[in-house]
C-alpha positions as CSV (number, residue, x, y, z in Angstrom):
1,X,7.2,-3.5,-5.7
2,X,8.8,-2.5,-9.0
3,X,11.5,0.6,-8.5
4,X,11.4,1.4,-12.1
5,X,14.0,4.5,-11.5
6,X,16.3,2.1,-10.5
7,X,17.3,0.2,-13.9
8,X,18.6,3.7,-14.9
9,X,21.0,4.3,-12.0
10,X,22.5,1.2,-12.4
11,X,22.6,1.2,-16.0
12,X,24.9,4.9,-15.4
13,X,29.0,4.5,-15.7
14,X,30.1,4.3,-12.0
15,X,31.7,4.8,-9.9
16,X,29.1,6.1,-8.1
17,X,29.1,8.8,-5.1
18,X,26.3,7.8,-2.9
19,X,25.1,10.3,-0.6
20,X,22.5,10.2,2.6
21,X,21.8,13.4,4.2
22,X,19.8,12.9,7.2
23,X,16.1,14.9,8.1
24,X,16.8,17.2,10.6
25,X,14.2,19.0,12.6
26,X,13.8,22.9,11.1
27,X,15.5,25.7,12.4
28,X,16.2,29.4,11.5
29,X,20.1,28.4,10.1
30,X,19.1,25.2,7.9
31,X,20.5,26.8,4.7
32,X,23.9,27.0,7.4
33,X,23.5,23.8,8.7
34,X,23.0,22.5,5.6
35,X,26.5,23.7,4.0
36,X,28.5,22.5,6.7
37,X,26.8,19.2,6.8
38,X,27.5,18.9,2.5
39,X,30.9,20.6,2.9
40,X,32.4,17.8,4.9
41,X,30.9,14.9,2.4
42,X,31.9,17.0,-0.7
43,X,35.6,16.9,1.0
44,X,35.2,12.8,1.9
45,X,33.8,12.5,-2.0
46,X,36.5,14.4,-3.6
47,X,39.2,12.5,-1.3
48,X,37.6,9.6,-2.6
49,X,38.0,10.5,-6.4
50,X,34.6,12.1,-7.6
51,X,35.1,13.9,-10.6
52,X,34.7,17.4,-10.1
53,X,32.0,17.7,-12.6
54,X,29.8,15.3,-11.0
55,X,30.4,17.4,-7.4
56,X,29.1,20.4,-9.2
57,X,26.2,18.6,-10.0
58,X,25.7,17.5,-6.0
59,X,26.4,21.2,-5.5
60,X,23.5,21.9,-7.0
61,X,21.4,19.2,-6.5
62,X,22.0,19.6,-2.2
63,X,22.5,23.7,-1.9
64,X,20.4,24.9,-5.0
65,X,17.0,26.0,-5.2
66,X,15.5,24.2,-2.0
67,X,18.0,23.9,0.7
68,X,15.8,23.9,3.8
69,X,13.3,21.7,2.6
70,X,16.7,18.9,1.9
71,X,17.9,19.8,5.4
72,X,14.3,19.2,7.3
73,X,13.3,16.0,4.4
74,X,16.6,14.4,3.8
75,X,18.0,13.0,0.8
76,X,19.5,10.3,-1.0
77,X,22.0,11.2,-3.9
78,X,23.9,9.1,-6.9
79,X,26.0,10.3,-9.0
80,X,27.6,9.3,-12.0
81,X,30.6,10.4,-13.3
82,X,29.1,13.4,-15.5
83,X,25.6,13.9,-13.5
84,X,23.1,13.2,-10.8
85,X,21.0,9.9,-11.7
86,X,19.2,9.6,-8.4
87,X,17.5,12.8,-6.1
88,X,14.9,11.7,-4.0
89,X,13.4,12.1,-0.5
90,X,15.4,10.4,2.2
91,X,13.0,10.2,5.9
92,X,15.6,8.5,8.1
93,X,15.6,8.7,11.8
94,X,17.2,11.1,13.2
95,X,20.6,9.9,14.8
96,X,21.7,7.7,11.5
97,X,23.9,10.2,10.1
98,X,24.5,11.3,7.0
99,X,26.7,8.9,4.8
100,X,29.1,9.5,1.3
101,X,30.4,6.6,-0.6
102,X,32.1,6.1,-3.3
103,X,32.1,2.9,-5.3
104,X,30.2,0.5,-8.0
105,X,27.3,-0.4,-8.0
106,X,25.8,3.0,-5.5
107,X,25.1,1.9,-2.0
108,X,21.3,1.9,-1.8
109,X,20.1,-1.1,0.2
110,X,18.9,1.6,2.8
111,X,17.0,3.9,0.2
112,X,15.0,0.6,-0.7
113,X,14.2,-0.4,2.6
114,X,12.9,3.6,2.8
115,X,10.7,3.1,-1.0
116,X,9.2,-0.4,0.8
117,X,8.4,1.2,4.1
118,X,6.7,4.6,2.7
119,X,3.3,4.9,0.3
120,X,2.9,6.7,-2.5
121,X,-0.9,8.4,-2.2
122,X,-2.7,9.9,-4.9
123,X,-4.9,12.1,-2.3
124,X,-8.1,14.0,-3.7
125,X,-9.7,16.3,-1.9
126,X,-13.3,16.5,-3.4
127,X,-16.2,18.6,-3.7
128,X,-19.4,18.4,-5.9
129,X,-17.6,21.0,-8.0
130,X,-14.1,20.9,-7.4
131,X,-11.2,18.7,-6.1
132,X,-7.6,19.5,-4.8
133,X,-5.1,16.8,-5.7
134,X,-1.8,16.3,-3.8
135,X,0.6,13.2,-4.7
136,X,2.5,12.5,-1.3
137,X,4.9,10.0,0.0
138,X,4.3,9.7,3.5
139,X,7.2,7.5,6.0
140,X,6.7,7.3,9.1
141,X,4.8,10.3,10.6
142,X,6.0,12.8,7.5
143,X,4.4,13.2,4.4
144,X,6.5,14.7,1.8
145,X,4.9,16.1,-1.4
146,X,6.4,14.7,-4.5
147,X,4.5,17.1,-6.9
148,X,2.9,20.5,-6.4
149,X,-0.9,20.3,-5.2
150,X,-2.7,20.4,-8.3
151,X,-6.7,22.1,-8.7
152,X,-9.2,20.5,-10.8
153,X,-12.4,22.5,-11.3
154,X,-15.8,20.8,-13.1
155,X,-16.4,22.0,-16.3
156,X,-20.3,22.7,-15.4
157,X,-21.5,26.1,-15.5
158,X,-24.5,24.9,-13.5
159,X,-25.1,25.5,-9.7
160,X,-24.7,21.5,-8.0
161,X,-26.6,23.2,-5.0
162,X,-30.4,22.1,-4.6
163,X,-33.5,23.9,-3.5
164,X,-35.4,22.3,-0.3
165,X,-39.0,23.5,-1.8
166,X,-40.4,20.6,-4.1
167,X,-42.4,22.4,-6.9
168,X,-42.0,21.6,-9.8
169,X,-39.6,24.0,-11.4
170,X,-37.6,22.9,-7.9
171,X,-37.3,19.6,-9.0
172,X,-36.5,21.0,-12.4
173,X,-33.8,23.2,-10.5
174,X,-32.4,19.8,-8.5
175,X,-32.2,18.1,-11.5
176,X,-30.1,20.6,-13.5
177,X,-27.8,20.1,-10.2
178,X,-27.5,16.4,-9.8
179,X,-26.1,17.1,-13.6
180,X,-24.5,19.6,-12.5
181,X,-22.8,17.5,-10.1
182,X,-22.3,14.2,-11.8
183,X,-20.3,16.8,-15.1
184,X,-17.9,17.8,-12.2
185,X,-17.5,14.9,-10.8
186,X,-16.6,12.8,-14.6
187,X,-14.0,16.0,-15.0
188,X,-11.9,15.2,-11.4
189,X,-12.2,11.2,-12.1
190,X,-10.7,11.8,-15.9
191,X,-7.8,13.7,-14.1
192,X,-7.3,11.2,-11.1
193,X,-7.0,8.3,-13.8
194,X,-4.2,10.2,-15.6
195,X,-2.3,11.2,-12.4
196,X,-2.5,7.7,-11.4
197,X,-1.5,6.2,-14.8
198,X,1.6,8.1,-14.7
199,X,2.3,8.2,-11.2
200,X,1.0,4.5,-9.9
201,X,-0.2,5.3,-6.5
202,X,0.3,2.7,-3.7
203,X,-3.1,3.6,-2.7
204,X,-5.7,6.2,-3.4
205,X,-7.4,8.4,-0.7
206,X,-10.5,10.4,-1.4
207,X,-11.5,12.9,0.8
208,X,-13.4,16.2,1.3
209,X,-17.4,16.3,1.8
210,X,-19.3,13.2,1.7
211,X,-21.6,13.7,-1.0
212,X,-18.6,14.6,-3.2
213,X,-15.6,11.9,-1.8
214,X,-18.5,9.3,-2.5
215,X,-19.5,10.0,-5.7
216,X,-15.8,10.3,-7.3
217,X,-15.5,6.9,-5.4
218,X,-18.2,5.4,-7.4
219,X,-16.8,6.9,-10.6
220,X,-13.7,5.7,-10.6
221,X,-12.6,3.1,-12.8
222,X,-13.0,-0.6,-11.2
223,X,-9.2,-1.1,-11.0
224,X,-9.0,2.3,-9.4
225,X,-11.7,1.8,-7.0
226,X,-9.4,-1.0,-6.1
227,X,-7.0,1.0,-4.6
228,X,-9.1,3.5,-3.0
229,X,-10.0,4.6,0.4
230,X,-12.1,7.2,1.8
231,X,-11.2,9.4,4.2
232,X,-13.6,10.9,6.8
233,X,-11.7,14.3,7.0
234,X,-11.1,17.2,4.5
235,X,-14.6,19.3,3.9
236,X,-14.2,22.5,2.8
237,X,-10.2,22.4,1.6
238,X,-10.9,22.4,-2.3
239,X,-13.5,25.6,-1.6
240,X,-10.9,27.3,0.8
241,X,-13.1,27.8,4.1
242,X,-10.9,24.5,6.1
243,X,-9.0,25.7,9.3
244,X,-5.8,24.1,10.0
245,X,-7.7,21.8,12.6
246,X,-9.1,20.0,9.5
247,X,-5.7,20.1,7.7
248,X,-4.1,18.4,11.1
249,X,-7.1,15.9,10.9
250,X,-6.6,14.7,7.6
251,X,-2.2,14.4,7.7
252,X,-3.2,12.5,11.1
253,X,-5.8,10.6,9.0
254,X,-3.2,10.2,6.2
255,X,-0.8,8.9,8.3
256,X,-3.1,6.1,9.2
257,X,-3.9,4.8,5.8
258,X,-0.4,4.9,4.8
259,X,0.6,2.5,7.8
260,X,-2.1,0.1,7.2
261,X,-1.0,0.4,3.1
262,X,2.5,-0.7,4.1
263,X,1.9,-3.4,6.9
264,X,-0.5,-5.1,4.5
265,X,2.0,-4.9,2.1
266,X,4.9,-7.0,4.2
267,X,2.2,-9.0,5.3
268,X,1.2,-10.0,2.2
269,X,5.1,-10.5,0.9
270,X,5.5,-12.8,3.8
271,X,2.6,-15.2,3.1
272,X,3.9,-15.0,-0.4
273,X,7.4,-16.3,0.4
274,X,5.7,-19.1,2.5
275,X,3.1,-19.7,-0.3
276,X,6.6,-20.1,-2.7
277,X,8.4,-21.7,-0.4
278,X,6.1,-24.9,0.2
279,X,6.1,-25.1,-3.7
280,X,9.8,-25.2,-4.1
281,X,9.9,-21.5,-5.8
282,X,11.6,-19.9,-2.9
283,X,15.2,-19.1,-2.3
284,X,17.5,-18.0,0.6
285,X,20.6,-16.9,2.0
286,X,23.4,-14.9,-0.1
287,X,24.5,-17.7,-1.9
288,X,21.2,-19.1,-3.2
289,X,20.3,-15.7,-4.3
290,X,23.0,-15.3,-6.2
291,X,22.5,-18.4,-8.2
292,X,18.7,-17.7,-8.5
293,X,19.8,-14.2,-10.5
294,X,22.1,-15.9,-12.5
295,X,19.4,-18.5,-13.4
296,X,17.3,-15.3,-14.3
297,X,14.6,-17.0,-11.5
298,X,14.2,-13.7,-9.3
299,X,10.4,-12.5,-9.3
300,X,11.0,-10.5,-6.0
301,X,13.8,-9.9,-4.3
302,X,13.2,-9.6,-0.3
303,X,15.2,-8.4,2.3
304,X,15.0,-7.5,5.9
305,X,14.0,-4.9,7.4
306,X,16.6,-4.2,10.0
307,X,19.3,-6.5,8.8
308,X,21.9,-5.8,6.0
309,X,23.1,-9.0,4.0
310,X,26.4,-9.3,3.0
311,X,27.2,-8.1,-0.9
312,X,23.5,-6.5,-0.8
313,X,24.5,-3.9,-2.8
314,X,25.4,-6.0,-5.9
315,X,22.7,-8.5,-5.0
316,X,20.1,-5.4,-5.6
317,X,21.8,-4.0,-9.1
318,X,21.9,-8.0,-10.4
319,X,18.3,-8.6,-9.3
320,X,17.3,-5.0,-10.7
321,X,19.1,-5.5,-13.9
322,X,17.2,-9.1,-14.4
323,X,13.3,-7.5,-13.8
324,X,13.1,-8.5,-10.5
325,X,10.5,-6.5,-8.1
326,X,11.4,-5.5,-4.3
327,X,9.6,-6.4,-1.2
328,X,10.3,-6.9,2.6
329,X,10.0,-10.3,4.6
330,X,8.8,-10.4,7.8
331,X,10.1,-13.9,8.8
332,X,14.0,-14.7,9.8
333,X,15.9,-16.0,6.6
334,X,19.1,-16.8,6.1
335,X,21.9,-14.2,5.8
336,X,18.6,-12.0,5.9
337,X,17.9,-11.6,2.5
338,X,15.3,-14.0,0.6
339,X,13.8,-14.4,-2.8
340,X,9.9,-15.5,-4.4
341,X,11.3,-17.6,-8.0
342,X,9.7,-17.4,-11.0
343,X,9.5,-21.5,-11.2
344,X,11.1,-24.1,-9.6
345,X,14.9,-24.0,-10.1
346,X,18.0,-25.9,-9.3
347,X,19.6,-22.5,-6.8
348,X,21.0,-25.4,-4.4
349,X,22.9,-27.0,-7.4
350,X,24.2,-24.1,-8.8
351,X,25.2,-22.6,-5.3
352,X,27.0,-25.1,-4.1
């Protein structure tokens, strides 16, 4: 996986204040709760030399306009000396703690491990005339909206709804609506394909009634239809007449995909490595890493999922800096952290 918003941070003048604040389950005092928790790592930053400009700019990054939803979400935080480079959602398990740092390069071996265990799903919720689209990051159980639901309506001023008779002004009628329908549905795939352009989706869930889910399906472009799935759940939220049993369905159904989306994915970095490995492109264990990057032979840089390695920190701004991509690796490596090469190169030479 390419973590494009990465390059920048590290490309920022450090040092950095890294900052992990915990999801914590909602309550009436989150805004409280919140301040306390951010007054005590303010006070461990400030002790630790952050500029006080770049602690304004946590202020109001933690505090500002959505304090609850940072308190119940959690968040990971880099600052600069001048600004915030990094603000995104942070799903750790309760019971982690929160965590400030201060130091060069930002400490962000556990935010990674978070990007590689969540999916990014473009989710469109379709009807023959209309679709509701929501991009989502879903970890774990919780699906965190990364953009506000967005409502795409078909540009046909035609009725997509069909008379059961079968005269022939009836079939006229059901003509005029599988036009109808088909105009609609060309107007939600042209938006889908920019969203996903921009955005780049892990995976793409249709949804909503059948007639409509299946036909944006089939209109997608081929490389889009390549990342879709349908899902079974969803009529009647882009008209407005779903309960919240069928909003419950479809996070439960959400929740689903995006499990399968990232167990494939570590599946199929695993084989990968092997693949590499019994070709001689493979590398492993600190040392070899870091002769791979300065080499400039990192494709993808893997690490454990449960295991830090030591120096991983500067092992993820070298291999970030050189291109590299990130993935996770199911099988034991040494010093837990392994890399895919881009060809065949001398890392036990240059390590040693």
């Amino acid at each position: 996986m390419q973590l494009t918003n990465l390059r920048g941070v590290y490309e920022a003048q450090g040092p950095f204040a890294t900052v992990y604040l915990e999801a914590r389950s909602p309550a009436a005092d989150a805004e409280d709760q919140l301040r306390l928790r951010w007054q005590d790592l303010r006070a461990q930053l400030a002790d630790a030399g952050t500029p006080d400009v770049a602690l304004t700019e946590l202020d109001e990054a933690v505090t500002g306009p959505a304090p609850t939803e940072v308190h119940t979400e959690g968040r990971v935080l880099v600052a600069d000396q001048t600004r915030v480079v990094l603000n995104e959602h942070f799903d750790a398990a309760q019971g982690s703690g929160d965590l400030a740092t201060v130091g060069e390069p930002p400490q962000l071996g556990d935010y990674v491990r978070h990007r590689l265990g969540a999916a990014r799903m473009l989710v469109v919720i379709a009807d023959q005339q209309q679709a509701l689209i929501r991009r989502l990051v879903v970890s774990g159980e919780e699906l965190l909206a990364s953009a506000q639901e967005e409502s795409v309506q078909g540009s046909s001023v035609e009725s997509v709804h069909k008379p059961r008779q079968g005269a022939l002004s009836h079939k006229q009628i059901q003509r005029s609506a599988d036009e109808a329908a088909t105009q609609n549905i060309r107007d939600i795939t042209q938006r889908v394909a920019k969203i996903a352009d921009s955005w780049n989706p892990d995976v793409i869930v249709v949804a909503g009634e059948t007639q409509g889910r299946r036909a944006l399906h089939e209109e997608l472009p081929k490389a889009l239809q390549e990342l879709a799935v349908e899902a079974e759940t969803g009529g009647g939220i882009p008209a407005g007449n779903a309960d919240e049993g069928t909003e419950q369905a479809l996070r439960d159904e959400l929740t689903v995909i995006a499990r399968r989306v990232v167990i494939q994915r570590g599946n199929e970095q695993t084989d990968r490595y092997g693949e590499a490995t019994g070709h001689g492109r493979s590398a492993e264990g600190v040392e070899e890493i870091r002769a791979a990057i300065r080499l400039g032979a990192v494709d993808t840089l893997l690490l454990r999922q449960d295991e830090r390695a030591e120096g991983e920190d500067q092992l993820l701004a070298d291999a970030s800096a050189s291109g590299a991509s990130f993935g996770l690796v199911g099988a034991p490596v040494s010093d837990a952290v392994a890399a895919v090469l881009r060809y065949e190169a001398p890392v036990q030479d240059v390590a040693d």
